[in-house]
C-alpha positions as CSV (number, residue, x, y, z in Angstrom):
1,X,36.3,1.8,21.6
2,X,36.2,5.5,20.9
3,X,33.1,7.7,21.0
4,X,33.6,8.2,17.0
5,X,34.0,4.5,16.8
6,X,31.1,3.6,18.5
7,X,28.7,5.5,16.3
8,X,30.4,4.7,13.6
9,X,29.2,1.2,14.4
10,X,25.5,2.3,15.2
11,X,25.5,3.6,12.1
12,X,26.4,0.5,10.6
13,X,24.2,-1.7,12.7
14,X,21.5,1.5,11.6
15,X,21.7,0.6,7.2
16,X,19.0,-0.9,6.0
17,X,17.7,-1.7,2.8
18,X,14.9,-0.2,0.9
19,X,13.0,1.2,-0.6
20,X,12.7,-2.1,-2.3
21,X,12.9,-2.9,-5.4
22,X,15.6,0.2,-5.3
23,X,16.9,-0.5,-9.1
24,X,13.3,-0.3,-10.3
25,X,12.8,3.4,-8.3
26,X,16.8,4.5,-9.6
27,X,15.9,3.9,-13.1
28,X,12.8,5.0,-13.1
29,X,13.2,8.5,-11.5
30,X,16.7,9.1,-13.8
31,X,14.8,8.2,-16.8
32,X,11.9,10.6,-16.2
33,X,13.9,13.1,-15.6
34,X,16.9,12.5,-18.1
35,X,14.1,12.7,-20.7
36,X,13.4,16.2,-20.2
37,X,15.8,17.7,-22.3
38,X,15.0,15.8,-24.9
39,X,11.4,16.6,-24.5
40,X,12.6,20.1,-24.4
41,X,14.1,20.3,-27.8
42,X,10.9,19.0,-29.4
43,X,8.7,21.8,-27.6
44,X,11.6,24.4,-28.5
45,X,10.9,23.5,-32.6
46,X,7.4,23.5,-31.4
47,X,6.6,19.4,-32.4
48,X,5.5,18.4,-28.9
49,X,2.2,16.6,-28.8
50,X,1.0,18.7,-25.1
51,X,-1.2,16.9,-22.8
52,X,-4.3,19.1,-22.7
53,X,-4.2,19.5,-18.8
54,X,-0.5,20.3,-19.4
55,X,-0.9,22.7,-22.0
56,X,-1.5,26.1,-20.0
57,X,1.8,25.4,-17.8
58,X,3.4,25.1,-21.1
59,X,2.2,27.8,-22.2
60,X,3.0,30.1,-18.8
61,X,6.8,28.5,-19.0
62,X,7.2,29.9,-22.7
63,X,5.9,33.4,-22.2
64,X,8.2,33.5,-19.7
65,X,10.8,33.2,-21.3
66,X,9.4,35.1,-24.0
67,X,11.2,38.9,-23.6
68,X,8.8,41.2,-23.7
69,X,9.1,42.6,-27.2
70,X,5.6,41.9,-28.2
71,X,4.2,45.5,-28.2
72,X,6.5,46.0,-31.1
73,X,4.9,43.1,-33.2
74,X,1.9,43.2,-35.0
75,X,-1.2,42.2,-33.2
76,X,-1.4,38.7,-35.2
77,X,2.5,38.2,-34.7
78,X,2.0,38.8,-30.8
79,X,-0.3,36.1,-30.6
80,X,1.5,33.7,-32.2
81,X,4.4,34.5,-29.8
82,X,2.6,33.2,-26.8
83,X,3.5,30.2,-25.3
84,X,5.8,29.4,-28.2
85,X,8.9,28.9,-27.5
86,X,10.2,29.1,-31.0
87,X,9.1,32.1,-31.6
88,X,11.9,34.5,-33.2
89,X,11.9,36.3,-29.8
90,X,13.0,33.5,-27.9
91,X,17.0,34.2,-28.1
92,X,19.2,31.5,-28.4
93,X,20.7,33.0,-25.0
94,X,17.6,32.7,-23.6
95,X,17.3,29.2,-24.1
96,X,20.7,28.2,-23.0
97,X,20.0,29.8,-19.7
98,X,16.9,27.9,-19.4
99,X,18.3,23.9,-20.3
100,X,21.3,25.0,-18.0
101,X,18.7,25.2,-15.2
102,X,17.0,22.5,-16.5
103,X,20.4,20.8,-15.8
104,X,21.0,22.1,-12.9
105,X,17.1,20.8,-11.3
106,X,17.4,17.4,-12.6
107,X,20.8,17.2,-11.0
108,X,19.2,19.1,-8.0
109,X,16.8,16.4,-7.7
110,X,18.7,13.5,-8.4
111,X,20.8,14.7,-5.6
112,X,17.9,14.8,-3.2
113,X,16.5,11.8,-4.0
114,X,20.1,9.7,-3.2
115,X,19.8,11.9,0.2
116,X,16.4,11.0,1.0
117,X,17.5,7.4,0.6
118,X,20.6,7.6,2.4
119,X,19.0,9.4,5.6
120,X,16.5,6.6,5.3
121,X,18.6,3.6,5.0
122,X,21.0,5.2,8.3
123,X,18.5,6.3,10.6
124,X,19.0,4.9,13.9
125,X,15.0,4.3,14.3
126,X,14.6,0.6,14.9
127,X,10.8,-0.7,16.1
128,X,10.8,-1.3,19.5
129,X,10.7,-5.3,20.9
130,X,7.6,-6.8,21.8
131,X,6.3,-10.1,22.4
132,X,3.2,-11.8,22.6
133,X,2.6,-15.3,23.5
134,X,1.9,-17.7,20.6
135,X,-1.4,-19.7,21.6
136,X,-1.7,-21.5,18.2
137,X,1.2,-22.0,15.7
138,X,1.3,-24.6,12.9
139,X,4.4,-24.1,10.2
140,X,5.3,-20.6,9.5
141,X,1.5,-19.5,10.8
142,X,1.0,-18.0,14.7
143,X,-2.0,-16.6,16.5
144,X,-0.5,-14.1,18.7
145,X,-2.4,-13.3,21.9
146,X,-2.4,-9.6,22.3
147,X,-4.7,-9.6,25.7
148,X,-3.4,-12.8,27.6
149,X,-5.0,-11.5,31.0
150,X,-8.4,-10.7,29.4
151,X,-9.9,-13.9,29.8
152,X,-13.5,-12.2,30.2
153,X,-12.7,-10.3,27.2
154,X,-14.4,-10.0,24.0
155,X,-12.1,-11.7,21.3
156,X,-11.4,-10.1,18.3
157,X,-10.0,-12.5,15.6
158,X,-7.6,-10.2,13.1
159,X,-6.4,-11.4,9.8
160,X,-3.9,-9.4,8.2
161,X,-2.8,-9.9,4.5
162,X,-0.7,-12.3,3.0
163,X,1.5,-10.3,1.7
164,X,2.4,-7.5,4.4
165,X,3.1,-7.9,8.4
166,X,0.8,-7.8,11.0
167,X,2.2,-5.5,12.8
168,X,1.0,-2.3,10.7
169,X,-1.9,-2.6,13.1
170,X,0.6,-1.8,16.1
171,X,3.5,0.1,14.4
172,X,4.7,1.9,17.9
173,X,3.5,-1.1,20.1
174,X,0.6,-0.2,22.4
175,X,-0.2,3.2,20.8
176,X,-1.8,1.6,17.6
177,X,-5.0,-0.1,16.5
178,X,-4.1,-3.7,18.5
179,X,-3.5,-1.2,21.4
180,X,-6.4,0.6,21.0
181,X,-8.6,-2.2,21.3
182,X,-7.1,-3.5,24.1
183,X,-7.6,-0.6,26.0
184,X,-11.3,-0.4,24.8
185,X,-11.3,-3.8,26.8
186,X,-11.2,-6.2,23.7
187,X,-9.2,-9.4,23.5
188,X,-7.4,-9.2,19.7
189,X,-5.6,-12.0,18.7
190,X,-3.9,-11.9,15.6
191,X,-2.8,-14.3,12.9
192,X,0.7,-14.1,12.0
193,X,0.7,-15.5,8.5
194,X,4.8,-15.7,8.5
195,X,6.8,-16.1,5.1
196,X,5.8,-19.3,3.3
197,X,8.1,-22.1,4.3
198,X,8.6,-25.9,2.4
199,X,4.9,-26.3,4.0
200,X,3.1,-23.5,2.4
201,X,4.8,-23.0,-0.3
202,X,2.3,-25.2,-2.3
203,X,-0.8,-23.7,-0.5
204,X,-3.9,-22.5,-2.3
205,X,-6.1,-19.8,-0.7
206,X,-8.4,-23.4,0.1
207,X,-5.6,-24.7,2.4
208,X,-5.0,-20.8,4.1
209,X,-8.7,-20.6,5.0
210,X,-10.5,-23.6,5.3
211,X,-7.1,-25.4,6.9
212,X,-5.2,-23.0,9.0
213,X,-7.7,-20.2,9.3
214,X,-10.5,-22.5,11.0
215,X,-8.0,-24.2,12.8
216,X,-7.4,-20.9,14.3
217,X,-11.1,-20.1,14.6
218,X,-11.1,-23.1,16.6
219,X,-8.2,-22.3,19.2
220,X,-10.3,-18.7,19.8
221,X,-13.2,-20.3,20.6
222,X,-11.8,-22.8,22.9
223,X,-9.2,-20.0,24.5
224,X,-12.1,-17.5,25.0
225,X,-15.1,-19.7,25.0
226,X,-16.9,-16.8,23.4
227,X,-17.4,-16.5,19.6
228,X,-14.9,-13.6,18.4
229,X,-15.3,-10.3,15.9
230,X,-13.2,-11.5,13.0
231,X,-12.0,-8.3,11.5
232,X,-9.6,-8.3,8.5
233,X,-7.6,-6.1,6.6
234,X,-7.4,-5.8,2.7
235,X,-6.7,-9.0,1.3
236,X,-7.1,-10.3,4.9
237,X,-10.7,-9.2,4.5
238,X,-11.2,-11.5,1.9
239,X,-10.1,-14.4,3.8
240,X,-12.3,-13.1,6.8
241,X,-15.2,-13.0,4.7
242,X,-14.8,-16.4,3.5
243,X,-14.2,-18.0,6.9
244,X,-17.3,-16.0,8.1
245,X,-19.2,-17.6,5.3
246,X,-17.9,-20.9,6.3
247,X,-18.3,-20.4,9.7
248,X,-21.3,-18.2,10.4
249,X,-22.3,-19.6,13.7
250,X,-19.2,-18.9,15.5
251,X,-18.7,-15.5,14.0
252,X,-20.0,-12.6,16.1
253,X,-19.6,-10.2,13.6
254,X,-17.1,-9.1,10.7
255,X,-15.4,-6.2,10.0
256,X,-13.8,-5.1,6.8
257,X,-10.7,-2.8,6.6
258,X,-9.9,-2.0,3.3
259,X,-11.5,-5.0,1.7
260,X,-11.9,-5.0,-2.5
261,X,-14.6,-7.2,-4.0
262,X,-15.6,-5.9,-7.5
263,X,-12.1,-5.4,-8.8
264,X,-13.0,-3.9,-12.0
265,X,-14.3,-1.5,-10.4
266,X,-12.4,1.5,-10.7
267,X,-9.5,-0.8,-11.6
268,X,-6.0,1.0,-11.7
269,X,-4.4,0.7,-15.6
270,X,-1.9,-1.7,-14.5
271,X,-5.2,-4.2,-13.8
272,X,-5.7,-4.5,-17.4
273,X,-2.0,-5.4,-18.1
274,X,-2.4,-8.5,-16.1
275,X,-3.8,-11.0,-18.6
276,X,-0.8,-9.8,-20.9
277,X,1.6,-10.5,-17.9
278,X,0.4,-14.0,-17.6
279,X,2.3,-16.1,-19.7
280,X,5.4,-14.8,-18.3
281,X,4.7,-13.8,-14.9
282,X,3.4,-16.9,-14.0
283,X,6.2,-19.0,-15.9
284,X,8.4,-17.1,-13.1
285,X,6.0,-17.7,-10.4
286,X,6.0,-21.5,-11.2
287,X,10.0,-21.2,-11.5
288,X,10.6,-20.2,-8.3
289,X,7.7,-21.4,-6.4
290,X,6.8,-18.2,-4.9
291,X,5.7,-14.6,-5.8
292,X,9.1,-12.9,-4.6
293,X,8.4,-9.7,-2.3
294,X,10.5,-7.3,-4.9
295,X,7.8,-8.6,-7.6
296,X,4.7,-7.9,-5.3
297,X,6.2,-4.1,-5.0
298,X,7.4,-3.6,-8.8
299,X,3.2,-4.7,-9.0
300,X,2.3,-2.0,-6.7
301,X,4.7,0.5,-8.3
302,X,2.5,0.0,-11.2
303,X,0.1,2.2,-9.3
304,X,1.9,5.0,-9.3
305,X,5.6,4.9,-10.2
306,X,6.6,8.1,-8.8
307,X,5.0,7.8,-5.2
308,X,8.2,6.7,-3.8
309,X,10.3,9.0,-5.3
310,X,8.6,11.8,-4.3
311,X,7.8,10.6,-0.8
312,X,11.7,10.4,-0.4
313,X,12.1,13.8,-1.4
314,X,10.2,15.0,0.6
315,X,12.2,13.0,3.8
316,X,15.5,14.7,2.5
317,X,13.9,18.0,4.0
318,X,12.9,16.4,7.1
319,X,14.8,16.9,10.4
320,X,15.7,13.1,11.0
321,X,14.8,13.9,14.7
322,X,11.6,15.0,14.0
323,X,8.5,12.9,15.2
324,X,7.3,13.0,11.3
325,X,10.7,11.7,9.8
326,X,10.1,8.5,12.6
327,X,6.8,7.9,11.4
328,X,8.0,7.9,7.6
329,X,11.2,5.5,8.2
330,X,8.5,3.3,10.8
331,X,6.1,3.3,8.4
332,X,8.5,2.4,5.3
333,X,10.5,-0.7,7.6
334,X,6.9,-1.9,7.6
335,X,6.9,-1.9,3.8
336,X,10.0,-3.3,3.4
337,X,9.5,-6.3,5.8
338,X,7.0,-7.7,3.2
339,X,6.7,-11.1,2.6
340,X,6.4,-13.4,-1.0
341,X,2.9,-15.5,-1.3
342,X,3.0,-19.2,-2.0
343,X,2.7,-19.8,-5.8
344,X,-0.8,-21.2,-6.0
345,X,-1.5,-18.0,-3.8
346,X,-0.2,-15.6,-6.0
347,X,-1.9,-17.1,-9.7
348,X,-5.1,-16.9,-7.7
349,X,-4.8,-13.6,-6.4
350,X,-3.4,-11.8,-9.2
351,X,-5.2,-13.9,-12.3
352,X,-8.4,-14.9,-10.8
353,X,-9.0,-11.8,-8.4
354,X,-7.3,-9.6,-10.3
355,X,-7.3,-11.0,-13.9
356,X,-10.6,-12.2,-14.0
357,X,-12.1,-10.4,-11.4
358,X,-14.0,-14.2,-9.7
359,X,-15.2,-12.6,-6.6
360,X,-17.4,-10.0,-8.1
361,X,-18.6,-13.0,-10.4
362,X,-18.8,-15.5,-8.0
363,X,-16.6,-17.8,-9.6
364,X,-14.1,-17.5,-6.7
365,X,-14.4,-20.5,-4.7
366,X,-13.2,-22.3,-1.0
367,X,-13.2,-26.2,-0.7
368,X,-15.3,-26.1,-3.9
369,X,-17.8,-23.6,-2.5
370,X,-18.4,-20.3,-3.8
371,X,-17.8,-17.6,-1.7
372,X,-20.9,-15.1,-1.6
373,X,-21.5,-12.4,0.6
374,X,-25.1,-12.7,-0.1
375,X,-24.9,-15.9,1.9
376,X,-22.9,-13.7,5.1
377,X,-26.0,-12.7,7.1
378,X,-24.0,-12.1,10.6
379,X,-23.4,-8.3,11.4
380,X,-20.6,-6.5,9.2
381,X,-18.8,-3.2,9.6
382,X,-16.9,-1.9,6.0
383,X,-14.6,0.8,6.6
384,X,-14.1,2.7,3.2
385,X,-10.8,4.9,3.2
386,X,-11.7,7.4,0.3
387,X,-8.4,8.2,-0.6
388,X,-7.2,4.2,-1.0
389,X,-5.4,4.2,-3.7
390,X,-4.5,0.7,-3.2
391,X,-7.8,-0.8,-2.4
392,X,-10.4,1.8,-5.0
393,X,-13.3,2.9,-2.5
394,X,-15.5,1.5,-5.2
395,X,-14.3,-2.0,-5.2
396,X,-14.7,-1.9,-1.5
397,X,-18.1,-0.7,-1.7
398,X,-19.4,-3.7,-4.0
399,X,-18.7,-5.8,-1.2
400,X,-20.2,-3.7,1.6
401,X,-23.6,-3.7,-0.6
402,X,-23.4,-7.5,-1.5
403,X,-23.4,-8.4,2.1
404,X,-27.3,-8.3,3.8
405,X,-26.8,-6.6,7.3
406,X,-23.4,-4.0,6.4
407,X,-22.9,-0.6,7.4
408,X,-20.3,1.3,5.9
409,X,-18.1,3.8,7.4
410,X,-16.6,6.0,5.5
411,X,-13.3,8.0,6.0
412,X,-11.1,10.8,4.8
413,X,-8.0,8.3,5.2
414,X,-5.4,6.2,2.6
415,X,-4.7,2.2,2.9
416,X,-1.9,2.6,5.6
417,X,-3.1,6.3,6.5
418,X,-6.5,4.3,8.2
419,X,-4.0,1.9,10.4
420,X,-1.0,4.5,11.3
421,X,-2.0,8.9,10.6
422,X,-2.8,10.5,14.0
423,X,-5.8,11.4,12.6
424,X,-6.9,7.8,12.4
425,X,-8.1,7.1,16.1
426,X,-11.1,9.8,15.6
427,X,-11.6,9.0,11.7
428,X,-11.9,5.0,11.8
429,X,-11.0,4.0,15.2
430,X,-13.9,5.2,17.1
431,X,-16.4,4.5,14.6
432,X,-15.1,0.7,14.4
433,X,-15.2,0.6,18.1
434,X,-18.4,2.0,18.5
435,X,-20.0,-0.9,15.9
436,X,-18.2,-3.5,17.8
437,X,-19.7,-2.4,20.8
438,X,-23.2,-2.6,19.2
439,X,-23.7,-5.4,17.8
């Protein structure tokens, strides 16, 4: 095969899909955008409603294309020239040439945004192999080993969500958090939840925790023979919390990445939408059996639906060899790669958590019981990220001050920014080692 031929192929081999759902991010950035002439015609004749923080770029965009012809007005008339665009100086030719370049940026951007994508979806970054032994699997469910030599170790039990990899905690293997433990001389051993299979896909959060999650307790104990750390990771947290409750005598401590508890608490709008989306959200969940992994991101979109589109605008600028452009594609394969949660899963999660907000009220309960922090007296560690936009530092903060013997660690950091920025080794790392090693 020629050369040509042969990247043609790695190319191929290269395309990926994403970001997902990619219809939902289309539509949405053409419509915002494609409304803007529209919008523009309603400021020109002067009937557009202005958001107040809005109003003074408004108002800056129309004097600039004001001409300056204002010293020949009256003093009255010159006022009521600013920052109106309908004003009788505001030529005709004027305002051609401006919804020209309006034209010309939203096709400008458009154009961008398909590049971004593309360069994404054909960069030859793939995430290097790694395997760890299995010591524990049942269904779709592993606990991977990530220390098999450490047998003198301290174990560290990590539960990840449900709905997002593991591996987030070890995006370039060996240079992230599961690395950095190791090489603090800590044993991790992780919980791969897997994609629900014909097993799961009737679980409840009862038969996650109080089955397989103290059936995994139980292998680490009798693997290590010491009691572990169990440190989890948003909604892994919750399931941490509650085995901790549960479990309290083999539980050396728990940390909290991330974790929410009180989630009205600085609930995002979308939050409020859910009782609304009941009736037919979970008509589709009990349809298909499952939460599908496009419906869990449309749910995130909801918190902000133009983060994508402007993070992949940004990555059309990038160099694609650059150290920063691998980090973005990394980081967004790891986004991609979710998986859907089990149906009785999802109408727990989304209208008891989120709905009706059960752990805050202590109406959210495991094998009947309820879980309360109040009742989780071993040491805890909550690490706060104050720029979670994802998990609201507030929410996260009701649980560190329900539980009796917390300490919370704040940091400058996002949701994923506290598991994969350079920065997060000296903001979060350190200061979760350092509790780890005191307790």
């Amino acid at each position: 095969m020629t050369q040509a031929g042969e990247v043609e192929m790695d190319q191929k081999r290269a395309v990926r899909s994403g970001p997902r759902p990619l219809p939902l991010h289309l539509t949405t950035a053409m419509l915002t955008w494609l409304s803007s002439p529209n919008a523009s015609k309603l400021w020109k004749n002067g009937s557009l409603p202005w958001n107040p923080t809005l109003r003074p770029r408004a108002e800056a965009l129309a004097n600039a294309l004001t001409p300056d012809l204002t010293p020949d007005l009256a003093p009255d008339q010159a006022a009521k020239s600013q920052g109106n665009p309908n004003s009788p100086d505001v030529t005709e030719e004027i305002w051609a040439e401006f919804s020209q370049a309006l034209e010309a940026e939203i096709g400008r951007r458009a154009n961008d945004l398909l590049t971004g994508i593309l360069a994404y979806r054909r960069h030859p970054y793939s995430r290097p192999d790694e395997t760890h032994p299995a010591v524990w699997s049942e269904g779709t469910t592993h606990l991977l080993d990530y220390a098999p030599g450490a047998r003198k170790a301290t174990p560290v039990l990590v539960v990840p969500s449900l709905v997002n990899r593991h591996y987030v905690l070890d995006l370039v293997p060996g240079q992230g958090f599961l690395g950095f433990l190791v090489a603090s001389g800590y044993r991790p051993m992780v919980v791969d939840w897997g994609a629900p299979g014909e097993i799961e896909s009737n679980f409840t959060l009862t038969d996650y925790i109080a089955g397989r999650l103290e059936r995994v307790l139980d292998t680490v104990l009798a693997e290590t023979e010491q009691q572990p750390i169990v440190l989890g990771y948003c909604m892994g947290g919750l399931l941490a919390l509650a085995l901790a409750g549960r479990r309290a005598k083999d539980v050396a401590g728990l940390a909290l990445l991330a974790t929410p508890w009180d989630f009205a608490e600085d609930a995002p709008a979308i939050v409020a939408g859910l009782p609304a989306l009941e009736p037919s959200l979970g008509a589709t969940i009990d349809s298909v059996g499952i939460l599908p992994t496009d419906l869990i991101q449309a749910l995130f979109f909801g918190l902000d639906p133009m983060q994508v589109i402007r993070k992949f605008l940004r990555f059309a600028e990038l160099d694609p060899d650059s150290a920063e452009a691998m980090e973005f594609v990394a980081v967004e394969d790891w986004l991609n790669d979710g998986v859907p949660l089990a149906g009785p899963v999802a109408r727990e999660a989304l209208f008891g958590w989120y709905g009706r907000n059960t752990p805050a009220g202590l109406a959210w309960r495991v094998a009947g019981d309820v879980v309360d922090p109040g009742d989780v007296t071993v040491p805890a560690l909550a690490v706060i990220p104050s720029r979670d936009r994802i998990v609201p530092p507030g929410s996260a903060r009701a649980l560190a001050r329900a539980l009796p013997n917390c300490r919370e660690l704040a940091t400058p950091l996002g949701h994923i920014g506290m598991a994969v920025s350079r920065s997060a080794r000296k903001r979060a790392w350190l200061g979760i080692l350092q509790w780890m090693e005191n307790i």
